[in-house]
MDTraj code that builds the backbone (N, CA, C; nanometers):
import mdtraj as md
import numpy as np

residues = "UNK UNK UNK UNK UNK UNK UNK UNK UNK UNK UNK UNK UNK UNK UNK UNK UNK UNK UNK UNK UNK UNK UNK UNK UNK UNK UNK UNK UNK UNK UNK UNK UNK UNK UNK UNK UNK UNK UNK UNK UNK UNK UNK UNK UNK UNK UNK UNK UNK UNK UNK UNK UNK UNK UNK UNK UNK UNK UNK UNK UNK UNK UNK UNK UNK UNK UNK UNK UNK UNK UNK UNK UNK UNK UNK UNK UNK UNK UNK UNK UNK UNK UNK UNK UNK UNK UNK UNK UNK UNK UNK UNK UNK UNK UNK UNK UNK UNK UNK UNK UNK UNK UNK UNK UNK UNK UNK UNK UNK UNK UNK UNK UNK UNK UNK UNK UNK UNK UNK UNK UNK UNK UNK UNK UNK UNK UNK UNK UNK UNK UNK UNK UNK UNK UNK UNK UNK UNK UNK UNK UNK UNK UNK UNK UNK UNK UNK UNK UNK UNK UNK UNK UNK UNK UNK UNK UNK UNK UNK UNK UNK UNK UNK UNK UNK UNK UNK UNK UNK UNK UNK UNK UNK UNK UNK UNK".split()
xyz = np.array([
    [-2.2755, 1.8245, 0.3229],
    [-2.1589, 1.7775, 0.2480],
    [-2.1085, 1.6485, 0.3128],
    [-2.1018, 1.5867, 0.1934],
    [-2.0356, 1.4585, 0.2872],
    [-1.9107, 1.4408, 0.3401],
    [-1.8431, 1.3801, 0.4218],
    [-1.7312, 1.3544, 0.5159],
    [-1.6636, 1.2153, 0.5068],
    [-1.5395, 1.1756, 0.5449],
    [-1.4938, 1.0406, 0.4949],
    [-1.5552, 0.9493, 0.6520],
    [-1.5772, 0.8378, 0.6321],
    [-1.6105, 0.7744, 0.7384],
    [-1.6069, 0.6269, 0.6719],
    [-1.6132, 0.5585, 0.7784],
    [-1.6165, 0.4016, 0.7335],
    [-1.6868, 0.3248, 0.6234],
    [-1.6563, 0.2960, 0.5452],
    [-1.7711, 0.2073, 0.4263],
    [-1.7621, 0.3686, 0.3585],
    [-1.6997, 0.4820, 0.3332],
    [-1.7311, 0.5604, 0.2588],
    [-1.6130, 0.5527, 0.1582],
    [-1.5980, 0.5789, 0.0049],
    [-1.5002, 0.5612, -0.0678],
    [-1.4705, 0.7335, -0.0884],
    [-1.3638, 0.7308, -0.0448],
    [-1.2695, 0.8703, -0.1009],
    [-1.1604, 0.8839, -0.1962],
    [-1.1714, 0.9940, -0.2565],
    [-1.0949, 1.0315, -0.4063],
    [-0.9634, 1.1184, -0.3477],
    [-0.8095, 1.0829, -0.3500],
    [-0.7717, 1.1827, -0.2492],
    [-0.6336, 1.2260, -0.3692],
    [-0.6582, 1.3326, -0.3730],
    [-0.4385, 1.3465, -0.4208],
    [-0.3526, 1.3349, -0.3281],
    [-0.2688, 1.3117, -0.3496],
    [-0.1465, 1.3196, -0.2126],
    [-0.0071, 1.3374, -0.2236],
    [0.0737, 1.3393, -0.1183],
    [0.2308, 1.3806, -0.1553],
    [0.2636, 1.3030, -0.0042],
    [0.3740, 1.2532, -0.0589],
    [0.4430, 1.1358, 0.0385],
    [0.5301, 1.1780, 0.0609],
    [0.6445, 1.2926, 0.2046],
    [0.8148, 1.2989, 0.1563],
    [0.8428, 1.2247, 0.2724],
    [0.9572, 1.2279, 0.2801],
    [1.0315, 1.1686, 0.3903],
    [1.0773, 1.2573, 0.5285],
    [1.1661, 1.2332, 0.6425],
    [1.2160, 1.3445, 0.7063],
    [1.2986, 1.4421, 0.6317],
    [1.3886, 1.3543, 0.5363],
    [1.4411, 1.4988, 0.4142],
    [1.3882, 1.5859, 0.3660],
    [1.2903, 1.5655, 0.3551],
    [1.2181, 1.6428, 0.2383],
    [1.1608, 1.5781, 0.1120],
    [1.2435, 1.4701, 0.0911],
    [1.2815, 1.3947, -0.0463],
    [1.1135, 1.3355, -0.0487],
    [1.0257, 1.3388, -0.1984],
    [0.9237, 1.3054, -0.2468],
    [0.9335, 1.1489, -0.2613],
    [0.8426, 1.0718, -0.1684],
    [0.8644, 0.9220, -0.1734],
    [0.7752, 0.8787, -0.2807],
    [0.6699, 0.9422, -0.2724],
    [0.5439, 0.9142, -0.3585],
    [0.4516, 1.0331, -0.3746],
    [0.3895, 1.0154, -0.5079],
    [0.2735, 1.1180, -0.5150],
    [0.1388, 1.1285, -0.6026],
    [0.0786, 1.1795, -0.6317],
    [-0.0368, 1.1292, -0.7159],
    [0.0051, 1.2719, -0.8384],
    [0.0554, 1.3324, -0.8171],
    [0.0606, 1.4383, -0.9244],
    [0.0963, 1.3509, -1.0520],
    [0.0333, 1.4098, -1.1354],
    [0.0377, 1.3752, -1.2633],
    [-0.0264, 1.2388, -1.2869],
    [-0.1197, 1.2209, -1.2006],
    [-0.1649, 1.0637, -1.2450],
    [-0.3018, 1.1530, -1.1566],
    [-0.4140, 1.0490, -1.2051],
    [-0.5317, 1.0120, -1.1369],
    [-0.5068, 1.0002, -1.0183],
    [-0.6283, 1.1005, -0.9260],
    [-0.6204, 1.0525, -0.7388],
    [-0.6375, 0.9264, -0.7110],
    [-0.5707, 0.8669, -0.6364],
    [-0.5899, 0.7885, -0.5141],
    [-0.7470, 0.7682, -0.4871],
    [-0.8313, 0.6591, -0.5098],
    [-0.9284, 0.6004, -0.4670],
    [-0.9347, 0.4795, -0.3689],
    [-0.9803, 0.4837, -0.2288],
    [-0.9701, 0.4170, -0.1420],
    [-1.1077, 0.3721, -0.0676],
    [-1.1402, 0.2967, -0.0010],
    [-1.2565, 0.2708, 0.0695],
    [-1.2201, 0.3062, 0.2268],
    [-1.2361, 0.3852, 0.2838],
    [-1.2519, 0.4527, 0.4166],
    [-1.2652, 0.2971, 0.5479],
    [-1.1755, 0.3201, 0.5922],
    [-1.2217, 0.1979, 0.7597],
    [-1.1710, 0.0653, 0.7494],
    [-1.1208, 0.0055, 0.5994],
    [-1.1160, -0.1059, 0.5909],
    [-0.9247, -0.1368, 0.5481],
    [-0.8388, -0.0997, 0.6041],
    [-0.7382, -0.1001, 0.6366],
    [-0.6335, -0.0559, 0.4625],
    [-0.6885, -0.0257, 0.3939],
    [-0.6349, 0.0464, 0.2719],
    [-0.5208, 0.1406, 0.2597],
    [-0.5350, 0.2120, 0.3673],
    [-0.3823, 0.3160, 0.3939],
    [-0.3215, 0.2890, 0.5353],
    [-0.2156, 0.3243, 0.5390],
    [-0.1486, 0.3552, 0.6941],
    [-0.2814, 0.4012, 0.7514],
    [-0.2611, 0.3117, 0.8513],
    [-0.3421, 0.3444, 0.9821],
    [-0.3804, 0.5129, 1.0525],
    [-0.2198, 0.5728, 1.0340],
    [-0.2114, 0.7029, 1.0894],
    [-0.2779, 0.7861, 0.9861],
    [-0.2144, 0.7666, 0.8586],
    [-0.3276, 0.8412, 0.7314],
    [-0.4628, 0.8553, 0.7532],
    [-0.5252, 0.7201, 0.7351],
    [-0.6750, 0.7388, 0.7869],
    [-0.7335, 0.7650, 0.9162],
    [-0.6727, 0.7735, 0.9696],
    [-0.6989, 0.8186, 1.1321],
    [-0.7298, 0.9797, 1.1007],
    [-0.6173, 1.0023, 1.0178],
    [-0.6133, 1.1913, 0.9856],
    [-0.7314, 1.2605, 0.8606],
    [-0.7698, 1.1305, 0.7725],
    [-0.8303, 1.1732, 0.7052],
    [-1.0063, 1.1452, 0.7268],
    [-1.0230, 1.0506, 0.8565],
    [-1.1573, 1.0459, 0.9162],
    [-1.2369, 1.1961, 0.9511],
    [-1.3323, 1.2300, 0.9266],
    [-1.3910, 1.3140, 0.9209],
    [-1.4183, 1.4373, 0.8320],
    [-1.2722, 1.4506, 0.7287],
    [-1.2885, 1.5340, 0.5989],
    [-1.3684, 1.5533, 0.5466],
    [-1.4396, 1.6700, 0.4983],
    [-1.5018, 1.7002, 0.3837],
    [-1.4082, 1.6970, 0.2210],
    [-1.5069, 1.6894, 0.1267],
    [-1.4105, 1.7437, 0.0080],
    [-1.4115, 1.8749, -0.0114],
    [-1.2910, 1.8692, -0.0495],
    [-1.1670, 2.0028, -0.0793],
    [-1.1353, 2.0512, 0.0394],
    [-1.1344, 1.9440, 0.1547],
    [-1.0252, 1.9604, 0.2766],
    [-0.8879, 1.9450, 0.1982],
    [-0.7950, 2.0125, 0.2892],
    [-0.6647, 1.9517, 0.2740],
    [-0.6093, 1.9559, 0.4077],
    [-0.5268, 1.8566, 0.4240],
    [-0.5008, 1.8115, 0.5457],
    [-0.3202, 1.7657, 0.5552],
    [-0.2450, 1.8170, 0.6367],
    [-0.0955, 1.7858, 0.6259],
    [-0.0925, 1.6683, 0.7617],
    [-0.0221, 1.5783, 0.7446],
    [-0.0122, 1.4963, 0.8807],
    [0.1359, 1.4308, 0.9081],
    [0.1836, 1.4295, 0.9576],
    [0.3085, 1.3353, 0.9994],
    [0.2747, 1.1777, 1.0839],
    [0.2778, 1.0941, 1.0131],
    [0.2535, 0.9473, 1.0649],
    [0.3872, 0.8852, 1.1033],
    [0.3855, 0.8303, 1.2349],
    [0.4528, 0.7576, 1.3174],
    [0.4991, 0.6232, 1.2061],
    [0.6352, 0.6259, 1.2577],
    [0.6631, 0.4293, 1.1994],
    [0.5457, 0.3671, 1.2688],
    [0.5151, 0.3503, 1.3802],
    [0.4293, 0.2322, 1.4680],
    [0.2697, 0.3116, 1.3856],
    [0.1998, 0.3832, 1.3196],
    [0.1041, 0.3766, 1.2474],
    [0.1002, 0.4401, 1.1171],
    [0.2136, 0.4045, 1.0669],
    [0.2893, 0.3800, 0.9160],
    [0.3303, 0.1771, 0.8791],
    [0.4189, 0.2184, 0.8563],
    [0.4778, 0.0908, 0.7554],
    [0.5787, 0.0035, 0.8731],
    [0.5125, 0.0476, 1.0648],
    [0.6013, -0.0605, 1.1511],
    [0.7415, -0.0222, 1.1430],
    [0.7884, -0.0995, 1.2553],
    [0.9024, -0.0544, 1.2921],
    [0.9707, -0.1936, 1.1985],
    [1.0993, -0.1682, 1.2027],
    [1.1766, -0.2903, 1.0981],
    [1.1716, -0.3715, 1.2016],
    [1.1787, -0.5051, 1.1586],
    [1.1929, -0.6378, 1.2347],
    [1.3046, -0.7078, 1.1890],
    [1.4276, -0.7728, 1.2956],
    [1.5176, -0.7920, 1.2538],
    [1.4852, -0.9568, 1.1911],
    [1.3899, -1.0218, 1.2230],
    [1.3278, -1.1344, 1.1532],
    [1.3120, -1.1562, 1.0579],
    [1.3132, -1.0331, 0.9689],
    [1.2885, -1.0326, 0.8531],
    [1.4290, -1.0170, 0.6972],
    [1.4921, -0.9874, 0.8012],
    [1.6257, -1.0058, 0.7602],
    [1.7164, -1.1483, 0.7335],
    [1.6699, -1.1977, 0.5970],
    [1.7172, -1.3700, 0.5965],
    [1.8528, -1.3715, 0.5143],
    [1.9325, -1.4339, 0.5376],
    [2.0271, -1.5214, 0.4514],
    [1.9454, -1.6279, 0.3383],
    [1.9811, -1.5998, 0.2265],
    [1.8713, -1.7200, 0.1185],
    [2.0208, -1.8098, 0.0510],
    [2.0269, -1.9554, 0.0383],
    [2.0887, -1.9429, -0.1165],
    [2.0510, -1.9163, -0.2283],
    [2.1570, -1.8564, -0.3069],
    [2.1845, -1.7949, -0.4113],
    [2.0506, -1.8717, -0.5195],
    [2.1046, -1.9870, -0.4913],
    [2.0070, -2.0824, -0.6095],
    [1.8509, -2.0631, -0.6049],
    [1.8162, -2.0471, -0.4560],
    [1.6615, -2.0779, -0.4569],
    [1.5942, -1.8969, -0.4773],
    [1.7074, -1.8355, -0.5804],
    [1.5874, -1.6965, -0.6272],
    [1.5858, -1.7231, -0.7361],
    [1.5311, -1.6705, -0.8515],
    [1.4173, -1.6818, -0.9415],
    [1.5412, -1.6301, -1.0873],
    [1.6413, -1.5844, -1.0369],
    [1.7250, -1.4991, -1.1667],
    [1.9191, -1.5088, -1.1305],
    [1.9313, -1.5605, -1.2565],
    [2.0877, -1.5627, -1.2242],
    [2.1804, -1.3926, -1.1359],
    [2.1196, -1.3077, -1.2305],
    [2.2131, -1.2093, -1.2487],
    [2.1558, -1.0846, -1.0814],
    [2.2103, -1.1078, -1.0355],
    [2.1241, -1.0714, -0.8486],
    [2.2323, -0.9803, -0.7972],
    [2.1578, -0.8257, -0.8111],
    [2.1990, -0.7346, -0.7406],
    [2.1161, -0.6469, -0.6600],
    [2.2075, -0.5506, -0.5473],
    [2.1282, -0.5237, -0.4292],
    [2.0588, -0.3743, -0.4987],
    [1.9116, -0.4234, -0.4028],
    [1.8280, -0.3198, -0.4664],
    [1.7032, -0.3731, -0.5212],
    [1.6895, -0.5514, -0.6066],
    [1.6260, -0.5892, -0.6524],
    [1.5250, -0.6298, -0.6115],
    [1.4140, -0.6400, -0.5926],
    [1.2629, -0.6972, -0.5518],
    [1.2369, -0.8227, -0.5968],
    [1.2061, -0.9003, -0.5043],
    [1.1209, -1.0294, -0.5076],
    [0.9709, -1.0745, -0.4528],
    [0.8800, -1.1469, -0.4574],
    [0.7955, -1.1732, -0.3974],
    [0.8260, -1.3387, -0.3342],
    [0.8246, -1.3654, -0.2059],
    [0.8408, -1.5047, -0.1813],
    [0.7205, -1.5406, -0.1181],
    [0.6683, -1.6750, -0.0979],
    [0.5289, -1.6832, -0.0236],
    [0.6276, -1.7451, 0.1169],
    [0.5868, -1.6933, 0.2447],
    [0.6408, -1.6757, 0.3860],
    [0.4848, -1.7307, 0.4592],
    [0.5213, -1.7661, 0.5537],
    [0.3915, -1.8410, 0.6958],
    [0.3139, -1.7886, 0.6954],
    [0.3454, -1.5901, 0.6945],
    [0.2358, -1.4971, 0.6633],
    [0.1971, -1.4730, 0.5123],
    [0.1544, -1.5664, 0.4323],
    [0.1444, -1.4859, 0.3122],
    [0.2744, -1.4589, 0.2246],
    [0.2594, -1.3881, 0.1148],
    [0.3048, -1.3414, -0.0048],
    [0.4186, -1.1873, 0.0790],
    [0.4978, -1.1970, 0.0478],
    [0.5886, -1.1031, 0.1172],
    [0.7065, -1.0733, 0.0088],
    [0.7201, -0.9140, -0.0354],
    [0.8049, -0.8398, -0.1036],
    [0.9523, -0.8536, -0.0390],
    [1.0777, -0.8874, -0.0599],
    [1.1846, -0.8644, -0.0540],
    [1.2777, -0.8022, -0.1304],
    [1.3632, -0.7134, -0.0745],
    [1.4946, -0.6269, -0.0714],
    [1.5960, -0.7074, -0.1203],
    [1.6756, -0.7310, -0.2434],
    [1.8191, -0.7654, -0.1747],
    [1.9213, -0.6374, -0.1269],
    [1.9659, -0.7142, -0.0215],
    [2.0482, -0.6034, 0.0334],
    [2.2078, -0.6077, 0.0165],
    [2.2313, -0.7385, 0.0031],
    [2.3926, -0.7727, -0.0304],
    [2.3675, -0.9150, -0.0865],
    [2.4511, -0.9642, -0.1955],
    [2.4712, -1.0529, -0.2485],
    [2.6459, -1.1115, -0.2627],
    [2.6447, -1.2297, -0.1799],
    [2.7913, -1.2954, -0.1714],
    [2.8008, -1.4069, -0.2625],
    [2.8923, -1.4949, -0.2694],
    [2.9387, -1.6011, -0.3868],
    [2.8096, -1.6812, -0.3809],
    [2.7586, -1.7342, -0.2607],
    [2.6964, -1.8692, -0.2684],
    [2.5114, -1.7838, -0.1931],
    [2.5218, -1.6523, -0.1484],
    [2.4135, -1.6697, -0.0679],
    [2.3462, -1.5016, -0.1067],
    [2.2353, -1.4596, -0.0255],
    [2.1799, -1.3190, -0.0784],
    [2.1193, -1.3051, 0.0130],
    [2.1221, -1.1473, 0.0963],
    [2.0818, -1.0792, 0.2193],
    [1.9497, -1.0770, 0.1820],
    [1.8143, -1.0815, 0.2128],
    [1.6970, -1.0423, 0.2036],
    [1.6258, -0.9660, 0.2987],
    [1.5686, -0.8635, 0.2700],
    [1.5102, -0.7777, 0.3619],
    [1.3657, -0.7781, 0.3276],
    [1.2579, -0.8699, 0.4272],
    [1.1286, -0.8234, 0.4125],
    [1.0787, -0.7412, 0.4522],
    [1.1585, -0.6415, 0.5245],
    [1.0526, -0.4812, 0.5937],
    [1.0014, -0.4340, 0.4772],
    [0.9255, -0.3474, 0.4954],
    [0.8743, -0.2522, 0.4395],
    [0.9653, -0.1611, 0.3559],
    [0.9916, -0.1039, 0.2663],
    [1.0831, 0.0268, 0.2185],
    [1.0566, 0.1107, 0.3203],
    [0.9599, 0.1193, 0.3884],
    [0.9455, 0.2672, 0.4660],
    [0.8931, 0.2062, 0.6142],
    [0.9598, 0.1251, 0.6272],
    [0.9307, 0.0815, 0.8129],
    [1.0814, 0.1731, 0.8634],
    [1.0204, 0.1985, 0.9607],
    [1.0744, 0.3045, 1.0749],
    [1.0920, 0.4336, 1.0361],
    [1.0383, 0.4792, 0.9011],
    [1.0211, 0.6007, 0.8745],
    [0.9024, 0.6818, 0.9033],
    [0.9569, 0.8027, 0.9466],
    [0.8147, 0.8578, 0.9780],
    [0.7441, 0.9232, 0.8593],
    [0.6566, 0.9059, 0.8166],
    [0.5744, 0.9861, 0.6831],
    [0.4901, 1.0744, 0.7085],
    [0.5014, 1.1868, 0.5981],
    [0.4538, 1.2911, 0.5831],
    [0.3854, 1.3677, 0.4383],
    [0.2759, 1.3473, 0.5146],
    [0.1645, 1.3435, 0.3982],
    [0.0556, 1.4953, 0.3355],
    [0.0929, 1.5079, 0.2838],
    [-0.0059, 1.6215, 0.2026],
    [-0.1074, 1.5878, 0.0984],
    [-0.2151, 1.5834, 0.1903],
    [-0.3486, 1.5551, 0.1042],
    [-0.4466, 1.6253, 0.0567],
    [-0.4876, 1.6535, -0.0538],
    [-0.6440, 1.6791, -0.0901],
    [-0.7567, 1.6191, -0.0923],
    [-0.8503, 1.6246, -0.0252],
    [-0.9804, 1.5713, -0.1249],
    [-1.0184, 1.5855, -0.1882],
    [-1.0446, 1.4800, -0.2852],
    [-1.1347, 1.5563, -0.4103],
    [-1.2404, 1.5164, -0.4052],
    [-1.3238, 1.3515, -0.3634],
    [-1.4663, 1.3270, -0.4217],
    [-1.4570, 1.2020, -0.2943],
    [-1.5783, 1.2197, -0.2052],
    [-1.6437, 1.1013, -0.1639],
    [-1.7358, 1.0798, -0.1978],
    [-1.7960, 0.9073, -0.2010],
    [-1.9016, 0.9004, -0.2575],
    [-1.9173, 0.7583, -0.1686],
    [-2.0681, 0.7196, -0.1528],
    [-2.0898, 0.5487, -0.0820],
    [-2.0545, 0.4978, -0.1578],
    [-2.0098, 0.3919, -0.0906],
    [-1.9476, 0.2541, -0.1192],
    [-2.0488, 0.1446, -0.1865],
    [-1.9929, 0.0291, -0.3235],
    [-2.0807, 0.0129, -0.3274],
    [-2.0867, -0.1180, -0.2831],
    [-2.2174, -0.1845, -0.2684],
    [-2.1966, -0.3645, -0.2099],
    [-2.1046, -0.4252, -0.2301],
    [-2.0467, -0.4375, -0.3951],
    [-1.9595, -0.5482, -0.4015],
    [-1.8219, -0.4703, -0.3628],
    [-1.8005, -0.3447, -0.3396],
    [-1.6980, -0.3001, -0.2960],
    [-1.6998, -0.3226, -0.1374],
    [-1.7843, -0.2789, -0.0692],
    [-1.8203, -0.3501, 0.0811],
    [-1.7633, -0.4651, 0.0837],
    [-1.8045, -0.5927, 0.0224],
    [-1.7945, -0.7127, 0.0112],
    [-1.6620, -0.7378, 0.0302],
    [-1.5605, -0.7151, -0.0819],
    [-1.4206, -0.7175, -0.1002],
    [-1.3644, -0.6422, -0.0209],
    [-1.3998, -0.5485, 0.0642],
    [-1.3002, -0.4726, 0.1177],
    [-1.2272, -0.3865, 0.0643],
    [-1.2464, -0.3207, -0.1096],
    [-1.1722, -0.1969, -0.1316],
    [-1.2466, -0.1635, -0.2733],
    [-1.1820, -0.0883, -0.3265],
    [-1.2874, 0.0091, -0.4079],
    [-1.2155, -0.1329, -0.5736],
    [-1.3584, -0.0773, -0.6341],
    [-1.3057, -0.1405, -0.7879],
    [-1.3814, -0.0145, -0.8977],
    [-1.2655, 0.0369, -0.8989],
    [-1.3115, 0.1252, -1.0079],
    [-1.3606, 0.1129, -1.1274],
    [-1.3220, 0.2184, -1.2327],
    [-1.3630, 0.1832, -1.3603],
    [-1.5058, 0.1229, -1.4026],
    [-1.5710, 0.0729, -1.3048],
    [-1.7031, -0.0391, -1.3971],
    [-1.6226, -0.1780, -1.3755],
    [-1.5239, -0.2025, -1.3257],
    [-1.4771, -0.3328, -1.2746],
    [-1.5793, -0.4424, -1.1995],
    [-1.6098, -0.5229, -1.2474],
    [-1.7030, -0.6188, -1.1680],
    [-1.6271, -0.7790, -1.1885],
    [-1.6090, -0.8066, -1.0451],
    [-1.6132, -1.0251, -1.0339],
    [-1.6308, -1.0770, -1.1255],
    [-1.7875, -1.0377, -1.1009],
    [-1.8736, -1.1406, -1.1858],
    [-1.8948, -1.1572, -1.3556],
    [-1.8209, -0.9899, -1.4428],
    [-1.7919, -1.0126, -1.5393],
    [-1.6385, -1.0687, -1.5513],
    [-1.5608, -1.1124, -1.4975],
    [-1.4482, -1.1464, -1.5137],
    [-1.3756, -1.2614, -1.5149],
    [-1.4903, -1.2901, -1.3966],
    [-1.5025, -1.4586, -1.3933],
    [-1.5796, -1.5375, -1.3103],
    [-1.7472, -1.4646, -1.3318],
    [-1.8364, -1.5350, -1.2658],
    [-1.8047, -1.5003, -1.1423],
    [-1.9177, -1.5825, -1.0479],
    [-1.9389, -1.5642, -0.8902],
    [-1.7747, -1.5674, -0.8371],
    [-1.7567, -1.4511, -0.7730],
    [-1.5967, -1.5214, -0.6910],
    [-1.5162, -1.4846, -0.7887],
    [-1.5147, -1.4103, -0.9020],
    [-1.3961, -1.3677, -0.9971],
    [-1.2482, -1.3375, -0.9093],
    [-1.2024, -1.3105, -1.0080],
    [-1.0686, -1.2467, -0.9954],
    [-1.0981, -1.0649, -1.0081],
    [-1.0172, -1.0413, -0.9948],
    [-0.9801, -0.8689, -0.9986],
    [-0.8498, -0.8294, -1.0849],
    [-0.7924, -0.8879, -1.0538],
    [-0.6495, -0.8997, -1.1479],
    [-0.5478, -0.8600, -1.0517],
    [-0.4281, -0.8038, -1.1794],
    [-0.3111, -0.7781, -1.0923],
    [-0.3200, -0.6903, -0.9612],
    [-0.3043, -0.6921, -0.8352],
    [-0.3253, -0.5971, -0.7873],
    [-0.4232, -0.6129, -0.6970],
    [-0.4819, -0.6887, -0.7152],
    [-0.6039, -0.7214, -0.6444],
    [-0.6254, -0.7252, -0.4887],
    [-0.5715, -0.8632, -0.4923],
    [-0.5713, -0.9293, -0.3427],
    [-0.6978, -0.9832, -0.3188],
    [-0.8101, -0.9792, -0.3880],
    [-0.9344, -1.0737, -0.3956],
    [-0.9682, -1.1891, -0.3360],
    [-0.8398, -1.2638, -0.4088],
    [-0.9074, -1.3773, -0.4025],
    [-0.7598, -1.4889, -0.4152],
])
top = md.Topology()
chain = top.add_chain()
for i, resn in enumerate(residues, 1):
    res = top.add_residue(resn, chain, resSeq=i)
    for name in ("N", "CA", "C"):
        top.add_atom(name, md.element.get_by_symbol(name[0]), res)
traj = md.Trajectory(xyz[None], top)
């Protein structure tokens, strides 16, 4: 029977809560979770726990902030003006994407004043510890062009029908 290991793609259900209890995320009622094994796709601590599984393991784990979603960084906490976001009407709670030194980075607003707006780039779930309830359902090898890219493309998804050598992937991607 096969086992999850590096370059291997696994089919997983899962349940995400918090220290409450409270359900952060889950796969119920939707299609499992398809991932490529080794190539940085989940929390670190997740796949650490799910290395060696067979299918129809199930496996409970508690992941650390430091191999979860990091500890918060107070760096990431900016003052913006008001003007340079994307929408007049700006309340806390709302999501943005800004491009930052590192890349493309999701922001929080956290408070919004007359002229300016709190931004929070942590994570939603940095310094939380997570707790995970998983199934397996299906590993299977990986295939080249999934190797290639670094994560699974389901469906019959291919590059090269999408847009030639070097395609796109679409929303979601991170490709390219």
């Amino acid at each position: 029977m096969p086992t999850i290991e590096k370059d291997k793609v696994a089919k997983i259900h899962y349940k995400l809560t918090n220290d409450g209890g409270d359900v952060v995320d889950t796969s119920e009622g939707r299609e499992p979770l398809e991932y490529l094994h080794g190539h940085g796709n989940l929390v670190a601590g997740l796949e650490k726990a799910l290395a060696g599984k067979a299918e129809g393991d199930s496996v409970k784990v508690s992941v650390s902030p430091e191999e979860g979603y990091g500890l918060p960084e107070d760096d990431l906490l900016v003052d913006v003006p008001r003007e340079h976001l994307p929408v007049e009407d700006i309340a806390p709670g709302m999501r943005f994407s800004a491009e930052t030194s590192g890349g493309m980075r999701m922001f929080t607003v956290m408070e919004v004043a007359e002229d300016s707006v709190k931004l929070n780039g942590n994570h939603p779930l940095a310094g939380e510890t997570l707790h995970f309830e998983v199934d397996v359902v299906a590993i299977r090898e990986a295939e080249p062009e999934e190797l290639a890219h670094g994560h699974v493309h389901s469906g019959g998804h291919s590059h090269e029908e999408e847009e030639g050598e070097g395609g796109s992937c679409g929303e979601g991607c991170g490709c390219h």
